[in-house]
N, CA, C and O atoms as a GROMACS GRO file, in nm:
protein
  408
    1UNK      N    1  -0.698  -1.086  -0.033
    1UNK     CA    2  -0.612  -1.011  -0.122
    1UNK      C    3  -0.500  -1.104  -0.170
    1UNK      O    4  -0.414  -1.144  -0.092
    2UNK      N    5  -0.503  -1.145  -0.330
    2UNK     CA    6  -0.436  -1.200  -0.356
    2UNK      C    7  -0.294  -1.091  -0.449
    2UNK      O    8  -0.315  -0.978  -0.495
    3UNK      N    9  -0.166  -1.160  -0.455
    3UNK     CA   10  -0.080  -1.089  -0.537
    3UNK      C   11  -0.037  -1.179  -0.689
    3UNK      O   12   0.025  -1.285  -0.704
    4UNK      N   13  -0.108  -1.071  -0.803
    4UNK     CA   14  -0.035  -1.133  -0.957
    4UNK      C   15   0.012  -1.052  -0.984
    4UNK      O   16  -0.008  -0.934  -0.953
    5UNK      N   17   0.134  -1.132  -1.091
    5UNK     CA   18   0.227  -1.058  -1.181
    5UNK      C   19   0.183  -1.009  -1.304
    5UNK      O   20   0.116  -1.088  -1.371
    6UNK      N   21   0.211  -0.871  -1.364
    6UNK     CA   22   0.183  -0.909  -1.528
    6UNK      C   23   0.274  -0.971  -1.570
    6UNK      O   24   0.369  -0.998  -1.496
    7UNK      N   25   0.272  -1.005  -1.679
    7UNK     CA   26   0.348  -1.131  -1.728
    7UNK      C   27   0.515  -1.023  -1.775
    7UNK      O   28   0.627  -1.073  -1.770
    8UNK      N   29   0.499  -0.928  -1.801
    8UNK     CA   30   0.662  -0.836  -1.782
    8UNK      C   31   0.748  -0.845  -1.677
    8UNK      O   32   0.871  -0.856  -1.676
    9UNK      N   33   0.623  -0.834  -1.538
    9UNK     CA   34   0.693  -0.837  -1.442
    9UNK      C   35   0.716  -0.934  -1.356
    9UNK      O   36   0.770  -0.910  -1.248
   10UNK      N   37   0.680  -1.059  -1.394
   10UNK     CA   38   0.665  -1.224  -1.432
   10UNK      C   39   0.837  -1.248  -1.474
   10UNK      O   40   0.937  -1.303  -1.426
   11UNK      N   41   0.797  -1.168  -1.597
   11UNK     CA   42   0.978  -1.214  -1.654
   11UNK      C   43   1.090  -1.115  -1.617
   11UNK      O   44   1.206  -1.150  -1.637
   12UNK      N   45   1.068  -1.012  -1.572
   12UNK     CA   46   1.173  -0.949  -1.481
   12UNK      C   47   1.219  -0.994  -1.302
   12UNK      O   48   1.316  -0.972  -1.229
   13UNK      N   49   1.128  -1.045  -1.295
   13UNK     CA   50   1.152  -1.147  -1.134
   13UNK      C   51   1.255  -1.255  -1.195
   13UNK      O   52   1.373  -1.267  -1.161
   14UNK      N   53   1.179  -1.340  -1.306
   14UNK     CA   54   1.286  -1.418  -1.361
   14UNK      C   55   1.434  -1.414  -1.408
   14UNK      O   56   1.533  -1.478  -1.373
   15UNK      N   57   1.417  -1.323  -1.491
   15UNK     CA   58   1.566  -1.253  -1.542
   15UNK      C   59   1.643  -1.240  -1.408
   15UNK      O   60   1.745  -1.303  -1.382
   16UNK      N   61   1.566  -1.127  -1.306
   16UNK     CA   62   1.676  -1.112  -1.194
   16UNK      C   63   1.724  -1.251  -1.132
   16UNK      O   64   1.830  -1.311  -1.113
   17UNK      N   65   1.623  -1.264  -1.117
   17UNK     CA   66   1.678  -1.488  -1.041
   17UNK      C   67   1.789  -1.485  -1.080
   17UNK      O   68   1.885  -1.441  -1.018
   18UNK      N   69   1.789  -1.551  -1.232
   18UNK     CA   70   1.883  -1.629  -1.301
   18UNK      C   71   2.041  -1.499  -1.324
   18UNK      O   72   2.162  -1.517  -1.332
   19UNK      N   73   1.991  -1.430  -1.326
   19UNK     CA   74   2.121  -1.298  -1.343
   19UNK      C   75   2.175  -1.344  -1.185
   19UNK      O   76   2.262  -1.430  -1.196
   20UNK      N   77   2.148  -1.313  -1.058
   20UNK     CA   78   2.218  -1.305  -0.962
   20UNK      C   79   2.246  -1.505  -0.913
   20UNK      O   80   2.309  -1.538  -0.813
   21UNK      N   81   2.203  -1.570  -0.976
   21UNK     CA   82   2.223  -1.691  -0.961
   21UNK      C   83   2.367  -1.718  -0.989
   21UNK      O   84   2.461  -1.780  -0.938
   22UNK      N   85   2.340  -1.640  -1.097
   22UNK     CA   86   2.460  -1.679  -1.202
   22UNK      C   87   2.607  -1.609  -1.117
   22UNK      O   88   2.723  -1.649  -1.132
   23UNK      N   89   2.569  -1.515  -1.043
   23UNK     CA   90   2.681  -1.406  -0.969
   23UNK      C   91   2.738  -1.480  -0.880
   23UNK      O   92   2.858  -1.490  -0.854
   24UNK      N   93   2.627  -1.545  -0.823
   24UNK     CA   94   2.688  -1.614  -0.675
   24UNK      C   95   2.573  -1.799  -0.638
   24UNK      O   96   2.451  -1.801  -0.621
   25UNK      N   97   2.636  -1.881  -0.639
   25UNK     CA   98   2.525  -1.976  -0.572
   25UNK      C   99   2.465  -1.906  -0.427
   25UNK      O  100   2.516  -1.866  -0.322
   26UNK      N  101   2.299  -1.920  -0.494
   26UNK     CA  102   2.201  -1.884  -0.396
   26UNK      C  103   2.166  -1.766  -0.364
   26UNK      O  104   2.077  -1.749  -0.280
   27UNK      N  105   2.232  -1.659  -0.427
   27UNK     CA  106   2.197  -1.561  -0.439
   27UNK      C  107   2.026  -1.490  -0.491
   27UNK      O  108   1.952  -1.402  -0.445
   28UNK      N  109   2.018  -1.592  -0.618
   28UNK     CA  110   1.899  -1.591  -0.652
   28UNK      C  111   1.793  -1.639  -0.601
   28UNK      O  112   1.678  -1.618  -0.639
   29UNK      N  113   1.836  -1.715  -0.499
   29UNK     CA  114   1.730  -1.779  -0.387
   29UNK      C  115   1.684  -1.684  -0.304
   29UNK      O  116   1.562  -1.667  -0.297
   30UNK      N  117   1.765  -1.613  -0.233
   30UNK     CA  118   1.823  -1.526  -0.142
   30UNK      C  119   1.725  -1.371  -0.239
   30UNK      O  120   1.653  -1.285  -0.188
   31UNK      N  121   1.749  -1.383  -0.336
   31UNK     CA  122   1.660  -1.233  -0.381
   31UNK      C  123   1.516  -1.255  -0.430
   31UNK      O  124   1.444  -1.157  -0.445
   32UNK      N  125   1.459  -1.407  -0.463
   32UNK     CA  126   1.316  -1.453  -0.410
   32UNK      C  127   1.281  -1.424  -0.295
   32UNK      O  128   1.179  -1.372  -0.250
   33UNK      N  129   1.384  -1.466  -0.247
   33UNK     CA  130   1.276  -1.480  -0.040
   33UNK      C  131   1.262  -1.324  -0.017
   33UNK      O  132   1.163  -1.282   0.044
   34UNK      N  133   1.359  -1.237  -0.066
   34UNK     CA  134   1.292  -1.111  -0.028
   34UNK      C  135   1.212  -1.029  -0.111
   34UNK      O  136   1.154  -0.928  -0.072
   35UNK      N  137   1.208  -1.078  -0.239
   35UNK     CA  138   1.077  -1.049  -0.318
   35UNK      C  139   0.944  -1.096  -0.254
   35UNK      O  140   0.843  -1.025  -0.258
   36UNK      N  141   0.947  -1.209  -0.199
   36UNK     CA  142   0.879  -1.250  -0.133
   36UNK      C  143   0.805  -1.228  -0.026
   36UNK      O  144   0.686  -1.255  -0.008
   37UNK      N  145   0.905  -1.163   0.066
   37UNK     CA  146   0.882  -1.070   0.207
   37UNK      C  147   0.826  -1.004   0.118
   37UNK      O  148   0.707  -0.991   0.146
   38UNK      N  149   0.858  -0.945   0.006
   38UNK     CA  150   0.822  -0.771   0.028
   38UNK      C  151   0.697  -0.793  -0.046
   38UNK      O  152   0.648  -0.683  -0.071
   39UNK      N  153   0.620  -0.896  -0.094
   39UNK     CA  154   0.463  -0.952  -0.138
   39UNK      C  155   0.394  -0.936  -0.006
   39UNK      O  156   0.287  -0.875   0.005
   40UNK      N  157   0.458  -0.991   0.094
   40UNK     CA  158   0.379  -1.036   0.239
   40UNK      C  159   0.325  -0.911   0.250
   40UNK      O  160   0.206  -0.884   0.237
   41UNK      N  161   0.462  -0.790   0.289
   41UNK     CA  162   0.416  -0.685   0.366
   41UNK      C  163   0.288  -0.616   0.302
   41UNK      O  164   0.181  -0.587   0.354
   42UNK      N  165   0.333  -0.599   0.170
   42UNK     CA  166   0.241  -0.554   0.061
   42UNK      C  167   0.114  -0.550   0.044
   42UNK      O  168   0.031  -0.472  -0.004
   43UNK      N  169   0.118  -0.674   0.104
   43UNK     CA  170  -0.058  -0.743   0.082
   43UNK      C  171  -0.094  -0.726   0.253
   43UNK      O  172  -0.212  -0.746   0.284
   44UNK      N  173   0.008  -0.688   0.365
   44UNK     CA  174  -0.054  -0.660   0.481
   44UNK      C  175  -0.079  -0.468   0.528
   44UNK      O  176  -0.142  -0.405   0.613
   45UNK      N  177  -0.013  -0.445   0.444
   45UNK     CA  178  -0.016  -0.265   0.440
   45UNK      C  179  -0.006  -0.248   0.323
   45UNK      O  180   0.110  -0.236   0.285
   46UNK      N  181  -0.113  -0.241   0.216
   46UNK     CA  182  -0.062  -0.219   0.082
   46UNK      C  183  -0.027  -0.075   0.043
   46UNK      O  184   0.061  -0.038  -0.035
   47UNK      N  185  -0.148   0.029   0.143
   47UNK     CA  186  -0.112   0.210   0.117
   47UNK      C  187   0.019   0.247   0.186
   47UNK      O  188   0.067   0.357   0.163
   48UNK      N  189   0.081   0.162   0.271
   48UNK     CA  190   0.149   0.212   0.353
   48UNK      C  191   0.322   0.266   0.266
   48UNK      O  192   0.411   0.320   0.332
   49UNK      N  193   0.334   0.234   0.111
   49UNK     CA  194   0.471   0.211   0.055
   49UNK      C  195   0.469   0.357  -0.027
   49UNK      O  196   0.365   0.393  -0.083
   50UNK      N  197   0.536   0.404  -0.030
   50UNK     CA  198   0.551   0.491  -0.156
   50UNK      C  199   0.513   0.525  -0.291
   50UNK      O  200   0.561   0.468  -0.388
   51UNK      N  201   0.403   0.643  -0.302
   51UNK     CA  202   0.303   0.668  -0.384
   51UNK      C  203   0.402   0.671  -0.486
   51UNK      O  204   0.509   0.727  -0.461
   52UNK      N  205   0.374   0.600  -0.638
   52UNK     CA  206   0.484   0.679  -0.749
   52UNK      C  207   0.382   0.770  -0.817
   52UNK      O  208   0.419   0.886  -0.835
   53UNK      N  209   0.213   0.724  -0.872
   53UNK     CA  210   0.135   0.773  -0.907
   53UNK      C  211   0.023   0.757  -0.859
   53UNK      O  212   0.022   0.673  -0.769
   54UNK      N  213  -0.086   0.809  -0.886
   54UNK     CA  214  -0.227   0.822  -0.812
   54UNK      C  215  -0.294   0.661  -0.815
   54UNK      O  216  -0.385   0.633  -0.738
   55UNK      N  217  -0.233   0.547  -0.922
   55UNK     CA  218  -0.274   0.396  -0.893
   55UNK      C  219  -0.125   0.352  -0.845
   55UNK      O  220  -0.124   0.246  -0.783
   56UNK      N  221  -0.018   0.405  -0.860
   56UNK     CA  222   0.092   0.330  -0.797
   56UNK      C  223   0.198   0.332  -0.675
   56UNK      O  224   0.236   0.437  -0.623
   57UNK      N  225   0.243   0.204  -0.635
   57UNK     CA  226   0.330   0.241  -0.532
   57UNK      C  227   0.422   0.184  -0.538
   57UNK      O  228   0.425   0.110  -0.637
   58UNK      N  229   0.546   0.179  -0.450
   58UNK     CA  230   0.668   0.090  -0.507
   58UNK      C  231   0.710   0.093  -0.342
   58UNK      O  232   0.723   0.192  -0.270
   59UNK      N  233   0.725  -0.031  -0.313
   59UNK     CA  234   0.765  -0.146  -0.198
   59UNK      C  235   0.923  -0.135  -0.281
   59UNK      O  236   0.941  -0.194  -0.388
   60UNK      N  237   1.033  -0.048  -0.213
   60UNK     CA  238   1.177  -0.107  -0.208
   60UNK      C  239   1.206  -0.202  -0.130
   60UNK      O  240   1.165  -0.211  -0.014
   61UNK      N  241   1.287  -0.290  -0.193
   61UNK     CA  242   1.374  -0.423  -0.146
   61UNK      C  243   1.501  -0.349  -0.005
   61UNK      O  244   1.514  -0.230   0.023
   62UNK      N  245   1.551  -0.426   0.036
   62UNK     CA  246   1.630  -0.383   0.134
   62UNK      C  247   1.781  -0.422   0.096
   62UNK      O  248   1.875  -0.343   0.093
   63UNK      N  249   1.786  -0.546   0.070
   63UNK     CA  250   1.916  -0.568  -0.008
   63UNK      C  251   1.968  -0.571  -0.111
   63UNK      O  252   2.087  -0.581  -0.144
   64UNK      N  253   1.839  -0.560  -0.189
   64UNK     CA  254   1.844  -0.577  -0.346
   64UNK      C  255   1.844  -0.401  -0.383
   64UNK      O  256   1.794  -0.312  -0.314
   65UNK      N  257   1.922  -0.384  -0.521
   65UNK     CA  258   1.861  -0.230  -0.560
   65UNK      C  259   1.726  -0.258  -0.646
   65UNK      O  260   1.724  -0.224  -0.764
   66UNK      N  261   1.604  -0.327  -0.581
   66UNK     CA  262   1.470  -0.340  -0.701
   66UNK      C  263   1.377  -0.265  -0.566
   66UNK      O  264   1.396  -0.247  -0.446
   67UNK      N  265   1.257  -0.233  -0.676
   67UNK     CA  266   1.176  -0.205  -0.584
   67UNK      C  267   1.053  -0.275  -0.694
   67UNK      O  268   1.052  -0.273  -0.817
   68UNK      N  269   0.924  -0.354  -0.567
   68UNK     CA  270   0.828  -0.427  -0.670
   68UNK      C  271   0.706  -0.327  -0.704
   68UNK      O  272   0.637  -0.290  -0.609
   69UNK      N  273   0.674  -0.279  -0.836
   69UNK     CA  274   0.543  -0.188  -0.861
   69UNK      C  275   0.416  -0.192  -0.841
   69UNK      O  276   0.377  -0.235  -0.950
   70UNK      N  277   0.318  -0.176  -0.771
   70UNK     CA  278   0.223  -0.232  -0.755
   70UNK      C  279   0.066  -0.156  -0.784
   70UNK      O  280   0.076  -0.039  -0.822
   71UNK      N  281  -0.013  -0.186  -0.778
   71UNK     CA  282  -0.127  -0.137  -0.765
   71UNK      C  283  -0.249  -0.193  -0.741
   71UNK      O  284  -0.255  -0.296  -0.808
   72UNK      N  285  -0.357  -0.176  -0.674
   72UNK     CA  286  -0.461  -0.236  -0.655
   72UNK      C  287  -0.555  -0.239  -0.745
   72UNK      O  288  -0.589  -0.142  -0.811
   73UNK      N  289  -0.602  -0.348  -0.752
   73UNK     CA  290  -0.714  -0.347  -0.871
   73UNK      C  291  -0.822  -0.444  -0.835
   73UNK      O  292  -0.776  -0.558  -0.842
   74UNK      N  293  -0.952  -0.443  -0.798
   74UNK     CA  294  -1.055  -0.469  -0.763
   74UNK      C  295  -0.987  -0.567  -0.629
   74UNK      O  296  -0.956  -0.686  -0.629
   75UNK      N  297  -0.978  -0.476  -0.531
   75UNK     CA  298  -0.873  -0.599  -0.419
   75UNK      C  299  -0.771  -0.687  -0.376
   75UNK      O  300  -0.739  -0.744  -0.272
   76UNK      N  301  -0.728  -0.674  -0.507
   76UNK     CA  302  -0.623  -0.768  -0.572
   76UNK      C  303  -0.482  -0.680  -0.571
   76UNK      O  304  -0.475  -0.586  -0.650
   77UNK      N  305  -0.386  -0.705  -0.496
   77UNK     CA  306  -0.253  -0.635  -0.550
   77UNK      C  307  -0.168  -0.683  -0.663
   77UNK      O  308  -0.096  -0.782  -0.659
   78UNK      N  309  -0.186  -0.590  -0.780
   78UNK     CA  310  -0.129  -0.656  -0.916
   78UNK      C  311   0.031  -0.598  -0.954
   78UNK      O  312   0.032  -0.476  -0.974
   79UNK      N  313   0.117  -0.642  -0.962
   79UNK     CA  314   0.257  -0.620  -0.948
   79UNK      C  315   0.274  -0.585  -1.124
   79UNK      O  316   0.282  -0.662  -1.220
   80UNK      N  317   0.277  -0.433  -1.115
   80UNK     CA  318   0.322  -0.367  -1.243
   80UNK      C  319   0.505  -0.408  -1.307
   80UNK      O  320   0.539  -0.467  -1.409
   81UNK      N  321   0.566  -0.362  -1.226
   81UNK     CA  322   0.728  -0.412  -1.212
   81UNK      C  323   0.827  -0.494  -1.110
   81UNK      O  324   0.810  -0.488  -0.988
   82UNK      N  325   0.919  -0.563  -1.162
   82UNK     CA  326   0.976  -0.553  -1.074
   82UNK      C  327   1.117  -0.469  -1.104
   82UNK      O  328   1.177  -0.540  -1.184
   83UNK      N  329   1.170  -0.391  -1.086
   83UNK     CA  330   1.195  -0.253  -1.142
   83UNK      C  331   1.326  -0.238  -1.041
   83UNK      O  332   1.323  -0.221  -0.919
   84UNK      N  333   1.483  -0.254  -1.158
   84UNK     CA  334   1.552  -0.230  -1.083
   84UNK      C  335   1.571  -0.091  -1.083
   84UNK      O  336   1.517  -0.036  -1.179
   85UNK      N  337   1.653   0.009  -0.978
   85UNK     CA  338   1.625   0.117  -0.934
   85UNK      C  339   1.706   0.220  -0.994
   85UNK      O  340   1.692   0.340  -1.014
   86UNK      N  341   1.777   0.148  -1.014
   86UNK     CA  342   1.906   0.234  -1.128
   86UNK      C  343   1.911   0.224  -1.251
   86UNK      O  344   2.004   0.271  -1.316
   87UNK      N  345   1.767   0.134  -1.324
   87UNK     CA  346   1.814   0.184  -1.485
   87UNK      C  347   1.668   0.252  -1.519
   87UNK      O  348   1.572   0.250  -1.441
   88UNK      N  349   1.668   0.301  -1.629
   88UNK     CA  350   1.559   0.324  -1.692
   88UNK      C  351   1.435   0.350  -1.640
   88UNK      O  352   1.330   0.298  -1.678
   89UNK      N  353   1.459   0.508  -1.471
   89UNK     CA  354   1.340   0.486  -1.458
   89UNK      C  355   1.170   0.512  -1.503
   89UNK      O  356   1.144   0.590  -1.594
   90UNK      N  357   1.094   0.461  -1.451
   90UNK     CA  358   0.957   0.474  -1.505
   90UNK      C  359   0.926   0.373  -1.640
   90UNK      O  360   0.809   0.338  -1.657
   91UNK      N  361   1.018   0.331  -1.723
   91UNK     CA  362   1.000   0.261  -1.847
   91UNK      C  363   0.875   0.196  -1.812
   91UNK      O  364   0.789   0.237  -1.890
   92UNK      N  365   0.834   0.127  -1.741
   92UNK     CA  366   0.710   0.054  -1.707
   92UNK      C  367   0.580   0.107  -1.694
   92UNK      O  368   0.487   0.026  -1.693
   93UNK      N  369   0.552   0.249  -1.684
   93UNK     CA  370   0.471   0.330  -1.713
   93UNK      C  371   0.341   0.280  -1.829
   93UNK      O  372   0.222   0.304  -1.812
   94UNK      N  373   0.377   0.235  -1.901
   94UNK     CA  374   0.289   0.223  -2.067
   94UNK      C  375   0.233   0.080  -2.064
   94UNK      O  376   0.146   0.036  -2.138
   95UNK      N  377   0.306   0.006  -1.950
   95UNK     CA  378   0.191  -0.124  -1.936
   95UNK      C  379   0.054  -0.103  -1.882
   95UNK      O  380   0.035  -0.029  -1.785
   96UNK      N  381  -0.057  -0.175  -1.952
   96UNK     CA  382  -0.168  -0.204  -1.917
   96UNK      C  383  -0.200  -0.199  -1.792
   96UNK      O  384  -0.206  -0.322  -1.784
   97UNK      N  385  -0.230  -0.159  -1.668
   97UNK     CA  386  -0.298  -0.246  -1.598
   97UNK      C  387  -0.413  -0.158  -1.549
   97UNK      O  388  -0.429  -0.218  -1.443
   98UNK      N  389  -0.456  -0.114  -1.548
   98UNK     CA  390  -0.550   0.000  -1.497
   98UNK      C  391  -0.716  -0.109  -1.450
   98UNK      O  392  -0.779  -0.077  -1.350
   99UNK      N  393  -0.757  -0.217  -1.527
   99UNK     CA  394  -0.830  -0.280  -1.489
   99UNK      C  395  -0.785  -0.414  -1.509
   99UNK      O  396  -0.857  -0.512  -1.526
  100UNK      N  397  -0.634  -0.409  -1.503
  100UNK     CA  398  -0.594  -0.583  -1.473
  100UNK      C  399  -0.554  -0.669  -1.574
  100UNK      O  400  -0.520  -0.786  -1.559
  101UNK      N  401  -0.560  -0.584  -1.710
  101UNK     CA  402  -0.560  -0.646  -1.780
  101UNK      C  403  -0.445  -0.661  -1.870
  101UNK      O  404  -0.392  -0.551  -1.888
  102UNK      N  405  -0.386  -0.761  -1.936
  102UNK     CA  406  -0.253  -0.759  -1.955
  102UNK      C  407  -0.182  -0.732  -2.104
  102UNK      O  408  -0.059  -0.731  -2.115
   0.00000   0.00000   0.00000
């Protein structure tokens, strides 16, 4: 079980980086590594996170307010958002991914 991004949620990992980089040195380091953790767990209990819909689930962060979107798709955990928790929720809804595709 591998984990990809769509390429939205590719550039919302990014954006956050460089936004909390910018707040504090290393901060943005510091909110990789737990994007990161929260890939690990993901891909070691993927049903175990919070259903949002009948293909999705959302793995919350612990220090961060994001939670990463996910869903399985032929074995593969494919990361719909990375979705901070307080704006705009659901906006991510209308992306593609239902068979992976972007």
């Amino acid at each position: 079980m591998t984990v990809r991004l769509l390429e939205p949620a590719q550039a919302e990992l990014d954006d956050a980086i460089r936004w909390y980089d910018e707040q504090a040195p290393g901060l943005g380091s510091a909110f990789l590594v737990e994007i990161l953790d929260a890939f690990r767990l993901i891909e070691s209990h993927p049903q175990a996170w919070h259903p949002l819909s009948a293909n999705t689930r959302r793995c919350r962060l612990r220090r961060f307010p994001y939670g990463v979107v996910y869903t399985d798709v032929e074995g593969d955990i494919l990361v719909v958002a990375i979705a901070h928790l307080h704006r705009h929720p659901n906006y991510w809804h209308d992306r593609p991914f239902e068979s992976g595709r972007q």
